[in-house]
PALO-787797 format. One line per 8 residues: number of its first residue (from 1); for each residue x, y, z of C-alpha. Coordinates in Angstrom, 1 decimal, always signed. Each point is the difference from the previous one (the first is absolute). Layout:
N
NUM> X/Y/Z ~ ...
This chain:
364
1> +59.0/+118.9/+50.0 ~ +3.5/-0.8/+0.7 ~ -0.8/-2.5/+3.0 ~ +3.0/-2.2/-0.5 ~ +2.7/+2.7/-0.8 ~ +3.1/-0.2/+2.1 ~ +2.4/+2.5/+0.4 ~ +2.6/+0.8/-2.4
9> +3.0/-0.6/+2.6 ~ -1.2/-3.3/+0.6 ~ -0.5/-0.8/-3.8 ~ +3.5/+0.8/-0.9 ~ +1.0/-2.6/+3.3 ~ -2.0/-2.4/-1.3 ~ +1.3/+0.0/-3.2 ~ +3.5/+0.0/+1.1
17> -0.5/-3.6/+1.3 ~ -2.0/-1.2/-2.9 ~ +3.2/+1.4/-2.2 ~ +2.7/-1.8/+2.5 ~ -2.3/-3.2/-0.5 ~ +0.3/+0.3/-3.6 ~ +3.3/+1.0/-0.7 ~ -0.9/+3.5/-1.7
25> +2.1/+3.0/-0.3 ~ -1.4/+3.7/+0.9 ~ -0.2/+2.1/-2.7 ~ +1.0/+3.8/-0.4 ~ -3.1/+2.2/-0.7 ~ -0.2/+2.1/-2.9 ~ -2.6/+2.4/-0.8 ~ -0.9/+3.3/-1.9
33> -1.9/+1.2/+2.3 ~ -1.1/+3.6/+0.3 ~ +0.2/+1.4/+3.4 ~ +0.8/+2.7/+2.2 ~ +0.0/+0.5/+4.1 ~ -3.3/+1.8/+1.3 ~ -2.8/-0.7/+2.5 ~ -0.2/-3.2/+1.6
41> -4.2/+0.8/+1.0 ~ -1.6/-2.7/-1.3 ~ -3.2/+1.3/-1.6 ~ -3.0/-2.4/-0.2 ~ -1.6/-1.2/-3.3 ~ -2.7/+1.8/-1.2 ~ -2.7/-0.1/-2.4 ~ -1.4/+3.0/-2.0
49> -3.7/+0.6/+0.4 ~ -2.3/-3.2/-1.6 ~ -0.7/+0.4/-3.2 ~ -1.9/-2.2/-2.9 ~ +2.8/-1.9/-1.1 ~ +1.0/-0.7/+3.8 ~ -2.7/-1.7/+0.8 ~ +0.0/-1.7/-2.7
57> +3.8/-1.3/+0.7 ~ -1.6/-1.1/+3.6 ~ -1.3/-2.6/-1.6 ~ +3.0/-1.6/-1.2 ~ +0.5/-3.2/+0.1 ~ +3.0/-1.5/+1.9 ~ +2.8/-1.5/-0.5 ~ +1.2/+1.8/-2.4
65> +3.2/-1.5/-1.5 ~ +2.4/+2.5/-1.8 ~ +2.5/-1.1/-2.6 ~ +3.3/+1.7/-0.2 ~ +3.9/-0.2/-1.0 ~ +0.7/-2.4/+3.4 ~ -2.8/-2.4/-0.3 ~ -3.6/+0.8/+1.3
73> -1.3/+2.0/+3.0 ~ -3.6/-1.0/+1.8 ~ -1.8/+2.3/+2.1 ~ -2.1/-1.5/+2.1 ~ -2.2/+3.0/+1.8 ~ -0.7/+3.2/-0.7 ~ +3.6/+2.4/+0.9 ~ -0.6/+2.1/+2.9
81> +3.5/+1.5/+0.1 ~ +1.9/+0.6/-3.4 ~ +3.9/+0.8/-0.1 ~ +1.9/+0.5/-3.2 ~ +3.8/+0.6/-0.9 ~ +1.9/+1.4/-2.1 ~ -0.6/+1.9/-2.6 ~ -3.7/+2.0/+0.1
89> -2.3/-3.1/+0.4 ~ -1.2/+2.4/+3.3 ~ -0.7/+2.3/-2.3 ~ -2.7/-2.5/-2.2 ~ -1.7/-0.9/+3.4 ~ -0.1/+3.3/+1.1 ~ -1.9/+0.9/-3.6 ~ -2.3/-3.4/+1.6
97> -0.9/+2.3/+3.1 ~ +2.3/-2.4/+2.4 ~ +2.7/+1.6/+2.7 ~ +2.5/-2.9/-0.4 ~ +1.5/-1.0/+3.2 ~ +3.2/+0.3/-0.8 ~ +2.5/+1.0/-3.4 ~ +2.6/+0.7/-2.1
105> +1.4/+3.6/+0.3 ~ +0.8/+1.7/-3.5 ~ +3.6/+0.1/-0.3 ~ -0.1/+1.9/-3.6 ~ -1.9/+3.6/-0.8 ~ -0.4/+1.2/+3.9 ~ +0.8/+3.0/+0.4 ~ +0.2/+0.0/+4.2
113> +0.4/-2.6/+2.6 ~ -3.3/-1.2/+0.1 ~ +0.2/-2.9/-2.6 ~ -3.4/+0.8/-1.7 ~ -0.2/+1.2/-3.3 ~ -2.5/+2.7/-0.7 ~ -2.6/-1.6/-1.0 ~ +0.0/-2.7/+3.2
121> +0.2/+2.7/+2.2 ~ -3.2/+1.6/-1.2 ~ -1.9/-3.3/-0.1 ~ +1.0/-0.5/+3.4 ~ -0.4/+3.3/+0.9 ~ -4.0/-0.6/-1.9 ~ -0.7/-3.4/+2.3 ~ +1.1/+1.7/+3.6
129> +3.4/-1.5/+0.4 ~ +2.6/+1.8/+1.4 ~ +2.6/-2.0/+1.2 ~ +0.3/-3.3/-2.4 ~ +2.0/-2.9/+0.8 ~ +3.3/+0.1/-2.6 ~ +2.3/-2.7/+0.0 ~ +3.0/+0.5/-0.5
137> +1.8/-2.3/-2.3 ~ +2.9/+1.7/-1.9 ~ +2.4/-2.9/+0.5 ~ -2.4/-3.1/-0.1 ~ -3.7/-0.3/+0.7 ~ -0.5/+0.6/+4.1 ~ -1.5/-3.5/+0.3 ~ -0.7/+0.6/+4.0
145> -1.5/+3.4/-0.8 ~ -2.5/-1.7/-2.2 ~ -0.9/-3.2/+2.0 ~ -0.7/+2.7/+2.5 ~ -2.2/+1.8/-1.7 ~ -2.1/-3.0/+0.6 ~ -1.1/-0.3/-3.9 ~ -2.5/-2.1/-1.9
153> +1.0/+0.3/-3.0 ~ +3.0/+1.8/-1.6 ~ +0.0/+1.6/-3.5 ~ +3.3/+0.0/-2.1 ~ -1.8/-0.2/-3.7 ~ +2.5/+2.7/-1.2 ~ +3.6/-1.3/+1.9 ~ +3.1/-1.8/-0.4
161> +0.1/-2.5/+2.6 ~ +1.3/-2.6/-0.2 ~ -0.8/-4.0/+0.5 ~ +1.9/-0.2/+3.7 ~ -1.7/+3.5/+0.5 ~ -3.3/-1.3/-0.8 ~ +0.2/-3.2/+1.6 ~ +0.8/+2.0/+3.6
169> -2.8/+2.6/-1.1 ~ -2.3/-3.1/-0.3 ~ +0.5/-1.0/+3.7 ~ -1.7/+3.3/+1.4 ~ -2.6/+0.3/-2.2 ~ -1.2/-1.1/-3.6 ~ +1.6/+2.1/-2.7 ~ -1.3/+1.3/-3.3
177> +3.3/-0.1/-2.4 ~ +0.9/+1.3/-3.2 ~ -1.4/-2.3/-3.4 ~ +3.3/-0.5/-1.6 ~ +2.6/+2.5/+0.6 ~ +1.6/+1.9/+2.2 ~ -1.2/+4.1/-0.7 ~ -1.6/-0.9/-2.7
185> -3.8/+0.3/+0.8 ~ -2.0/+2.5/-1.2 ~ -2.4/+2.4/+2.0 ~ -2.8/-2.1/-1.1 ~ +1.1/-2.9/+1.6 ~ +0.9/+1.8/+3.0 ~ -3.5/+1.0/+0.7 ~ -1.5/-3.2/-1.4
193> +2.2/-2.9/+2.1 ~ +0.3/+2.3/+3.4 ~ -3.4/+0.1/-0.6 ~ -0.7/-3.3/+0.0 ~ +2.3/-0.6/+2.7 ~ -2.4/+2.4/+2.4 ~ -3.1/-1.5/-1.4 ~ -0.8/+2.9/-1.9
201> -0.6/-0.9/-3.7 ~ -2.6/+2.5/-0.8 ~ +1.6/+2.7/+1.7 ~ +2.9/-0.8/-1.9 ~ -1.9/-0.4/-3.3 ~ -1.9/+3.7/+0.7 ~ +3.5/+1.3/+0.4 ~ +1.6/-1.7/-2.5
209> -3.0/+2.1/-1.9 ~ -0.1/+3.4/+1.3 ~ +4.2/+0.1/-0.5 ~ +0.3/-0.6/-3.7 ~ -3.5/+2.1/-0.6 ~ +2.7/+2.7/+1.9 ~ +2.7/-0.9/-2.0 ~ -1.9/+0.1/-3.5
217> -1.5/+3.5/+0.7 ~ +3.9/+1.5/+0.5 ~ +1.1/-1.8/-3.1 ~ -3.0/+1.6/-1.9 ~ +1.3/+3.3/+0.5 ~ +3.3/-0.4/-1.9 ~ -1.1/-2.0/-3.0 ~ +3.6/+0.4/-1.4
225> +1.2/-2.6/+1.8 ~ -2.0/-2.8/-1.4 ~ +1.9/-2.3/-2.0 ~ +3.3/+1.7/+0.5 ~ +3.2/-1.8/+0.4 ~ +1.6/-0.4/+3.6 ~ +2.5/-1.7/+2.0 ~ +0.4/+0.2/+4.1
233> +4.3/+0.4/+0.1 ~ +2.5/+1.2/+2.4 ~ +2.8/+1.6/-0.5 ~ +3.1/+0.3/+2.6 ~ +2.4/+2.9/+0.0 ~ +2.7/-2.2/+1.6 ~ -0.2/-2.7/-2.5 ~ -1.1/+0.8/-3.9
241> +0.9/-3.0/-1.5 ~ -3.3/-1.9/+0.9 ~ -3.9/+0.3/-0.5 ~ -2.2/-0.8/+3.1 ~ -3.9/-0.5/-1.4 ~ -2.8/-0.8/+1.6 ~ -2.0/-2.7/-2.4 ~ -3.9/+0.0/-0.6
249> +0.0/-3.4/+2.7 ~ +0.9/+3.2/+2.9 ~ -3.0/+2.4/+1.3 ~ +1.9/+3.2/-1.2 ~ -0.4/-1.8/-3.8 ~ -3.0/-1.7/+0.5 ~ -1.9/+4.0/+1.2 ~ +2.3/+1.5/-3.1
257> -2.3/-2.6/-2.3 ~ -2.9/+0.3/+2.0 ~ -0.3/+3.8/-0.6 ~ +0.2/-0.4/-3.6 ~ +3.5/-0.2/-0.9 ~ +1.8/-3.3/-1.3 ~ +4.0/-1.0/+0.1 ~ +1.6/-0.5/-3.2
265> +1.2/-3.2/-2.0 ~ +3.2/+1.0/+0.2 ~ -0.2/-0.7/+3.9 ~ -2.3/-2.5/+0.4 ~ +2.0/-2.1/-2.0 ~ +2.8/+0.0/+2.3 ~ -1.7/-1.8/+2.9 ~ +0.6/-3.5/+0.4
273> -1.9/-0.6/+2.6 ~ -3.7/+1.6/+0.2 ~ -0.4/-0.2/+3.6 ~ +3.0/+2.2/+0.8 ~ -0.8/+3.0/+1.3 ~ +3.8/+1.9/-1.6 ~ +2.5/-0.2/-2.6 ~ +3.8/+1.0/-0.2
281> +1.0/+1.6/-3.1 ~ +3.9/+1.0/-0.9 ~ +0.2/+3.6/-1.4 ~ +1.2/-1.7/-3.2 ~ -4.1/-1.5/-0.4 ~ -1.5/+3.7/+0.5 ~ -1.1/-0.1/-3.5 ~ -2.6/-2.6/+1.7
289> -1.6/+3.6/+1.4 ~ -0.1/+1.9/-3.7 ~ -3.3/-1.0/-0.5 ~ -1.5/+1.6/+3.3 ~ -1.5/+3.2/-0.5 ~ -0.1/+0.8/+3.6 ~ +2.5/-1.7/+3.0 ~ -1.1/+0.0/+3.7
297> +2.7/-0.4/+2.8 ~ +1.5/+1.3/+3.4 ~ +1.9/+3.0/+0.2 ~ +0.4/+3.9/-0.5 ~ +1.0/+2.2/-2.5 ~ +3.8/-0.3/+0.5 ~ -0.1/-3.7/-0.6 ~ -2.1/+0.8/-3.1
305> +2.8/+2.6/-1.2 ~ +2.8/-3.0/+0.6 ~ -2.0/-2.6/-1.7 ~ -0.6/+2.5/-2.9 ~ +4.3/+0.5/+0.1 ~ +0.9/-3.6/-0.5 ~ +1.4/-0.9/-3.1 ~ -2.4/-3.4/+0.0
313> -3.3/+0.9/+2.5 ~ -0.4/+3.5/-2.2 ~ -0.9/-1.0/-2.7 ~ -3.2/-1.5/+1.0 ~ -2.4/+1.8/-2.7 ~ -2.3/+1.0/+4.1 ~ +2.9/+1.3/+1.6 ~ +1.2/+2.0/-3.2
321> -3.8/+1.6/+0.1 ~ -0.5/+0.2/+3.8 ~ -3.0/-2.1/-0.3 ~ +0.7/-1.6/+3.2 ~ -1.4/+0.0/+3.5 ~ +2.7/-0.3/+3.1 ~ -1.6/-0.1/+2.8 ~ +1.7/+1.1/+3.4
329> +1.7/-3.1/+1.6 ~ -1.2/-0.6/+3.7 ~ -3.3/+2.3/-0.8 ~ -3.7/-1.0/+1.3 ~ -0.2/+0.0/-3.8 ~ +2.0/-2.2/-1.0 ~ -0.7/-2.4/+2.8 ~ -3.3/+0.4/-1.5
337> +1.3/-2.1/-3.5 ~ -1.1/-3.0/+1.7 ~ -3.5/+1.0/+0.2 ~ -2.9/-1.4/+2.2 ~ -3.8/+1.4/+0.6 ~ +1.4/+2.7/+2.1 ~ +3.4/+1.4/-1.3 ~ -1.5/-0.5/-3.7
345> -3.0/+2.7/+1.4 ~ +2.7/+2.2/+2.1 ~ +2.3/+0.3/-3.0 ~ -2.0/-0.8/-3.2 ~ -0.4/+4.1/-1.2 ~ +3.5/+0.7/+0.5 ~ +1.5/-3.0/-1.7 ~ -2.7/+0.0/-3.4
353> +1.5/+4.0/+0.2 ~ +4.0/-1.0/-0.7 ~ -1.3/-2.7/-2.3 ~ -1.9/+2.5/-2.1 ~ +2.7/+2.2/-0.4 ~ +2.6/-2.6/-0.8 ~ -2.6/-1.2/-2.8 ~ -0.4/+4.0/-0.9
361> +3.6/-0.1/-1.5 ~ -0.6/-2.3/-2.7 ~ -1.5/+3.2/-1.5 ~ +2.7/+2.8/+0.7
């Protein structure tokens, strides 16, 4: 569908002149990207058996026009060939039944070189694919590794590109962005705007579905945790005199609320800006966290015994009880605290587990 494409080594010439015409400066790219080196096979896209809702979404009606933090993206034909980067959007088409042509590596939680998480792996491992095309873009999104991917449409819902980064994106294919913020969209959204990007409402709707009926029967089984205070916040051994948290605007708080849980006044009341997906804290504002019954972060048990030490941190009223859940840094786990269809599925039972036990300390 991509007739009038030209190669990315041409586009970047022919942007050079149209910059020398102009008088424009280059910019330095700057991404958060989440890759790793792996496989350069580039799979082909691939749809899972048609069901209902698929033919139903055959009949959409094109173009569809997207609207998004950058401006508006149209597509104008059905995407035969889906790419995605950065962080898990692969993993929401690969929920959808599509191979993308080309992605992101996961450069937190894998525990080889592969730069799969678990839960990739076995949906890749479900639709036949053995050697997936990775890019690798550690440093700064692997533009030519893209455009060669030959895509027709790119997902980035959950990302933090930027506007120079989106603008080059834009010249290889049409790209579904982020609504307002950078990191700051929830796994909803994921599946519903990458969705829409492939022309796949209803499947993304029937997903959408199926994931919080998953979700709402492993929260049924520890009805302890409704209504109980919590806050998302990390701690660093190196440096106690400030509070990391994640705020209910980020997917780790959003899921926190979603499976029953809510953050407290105390917190809430310290964000300025709704939309931002983390607040700083000094050690001297830790009384902001006395009201949490439970506190979720990255870590181990050492950093827990430090926190507990500090003359500030330990007297938290959760860290003086234990009711807290530290989750191993660089684990598929907590990779897994930015959930989508398939790590929330891959992970859900252990996770609702350490939460229930956290919440179990109230009582002791």
């Amino acid at each position: 569908m991509n007739a009038k494409k030209i190669s990315f080594k041409t586009l970047l010439v022919s942007a050079a002149v149209m910059i020398s015409l102009v008088g424009c400066s280059s910019q330095t790219k700057n991404t958060n990207s989440a890759a790793e080196p792996t496989s350069s096979a580039t799979a082909p896209a691939e749809t899972a058996t048609a069901t209902p809702a698929q033919e139903e979404a055959a009949a959409v009606e094109y173009p569809i026009t997207i609207k998004h933090a950058f401006g508006e993206t149209v597509i104008e034909s059905k995407p035969e060939r889906v790419a995605t980067i950065q962080w898990a959007n692969h993993d929401v088409a690969l929920a959808l039944g599509v191979v993308p042509v080309g992605f992101s590596a996961a450069n937190y939680g894998v525990q080889d070189d592969s730069g799969l998480l678990p839960w990739t792996k076995a949906k890749l491992d479900e639709l036949g694919v053995a050697t997936p095309n990775i890019f690798q873009d550690t440093d700064g999104l692997d533009f030519e590794r893209i455009s060669d991917s030959d895509p027709d449409v790119i997902l980035a819902a959950y990302s933090g590109i930027t506007q120079e980064e989106y603008d080059t994106l834009s010249e290889i294919a049409p790209v579904v962005a982020y609504q307002t913020k950078p990191w700051a969209t929830t796994w909803r959204e994921q599946v519903q705007f990458s969705a829409m990007g492939m022309g796949m409402q209803a499947e993304g709707e029937q997903l959408i579905k199926d994931t919080e009926a998953l979700i709402q029967e492993g929260a049924s089984k520890y009805p302890q945790m409704k209504g109980k205070k919590v806050v998302w916040v990390n701690f660093s051994a190196k440096d106690m005199s400030k509070l990391h948290i994640y705020t209910p605007a980020d997917p780790r708080g959003e899921f926190l609320i979603e499976l029953g849980m809510e953050y407290p006044e105390s917190v809430t009341s310290q964000i300025t800006d709704p939309a931002a997906y983390s607040l700083q804290l000094s050690a001297e504002n830790a009384e902001a966290l006395n009201d949490a019954d439970i506190l979720i972060g990255y870590g181990d048990e050492s950093l827990y015994e430090a926190v507990k030490a500090d003359s500030l941190l330990g007297k938290i009223p959760a860290i003086q009880r234990g009711s807290v859940v530290f989750i191993g840094n660089g684990t598929p786990l907590a990779a897994s605290g930015n959930p989508n269809p398939l790590s929330i599925a891959y992970t859900l039972d252990e996770y609702l587990a350490l939460i229930g036990g956290a919440v179990d300390k109230l009582n002791e």
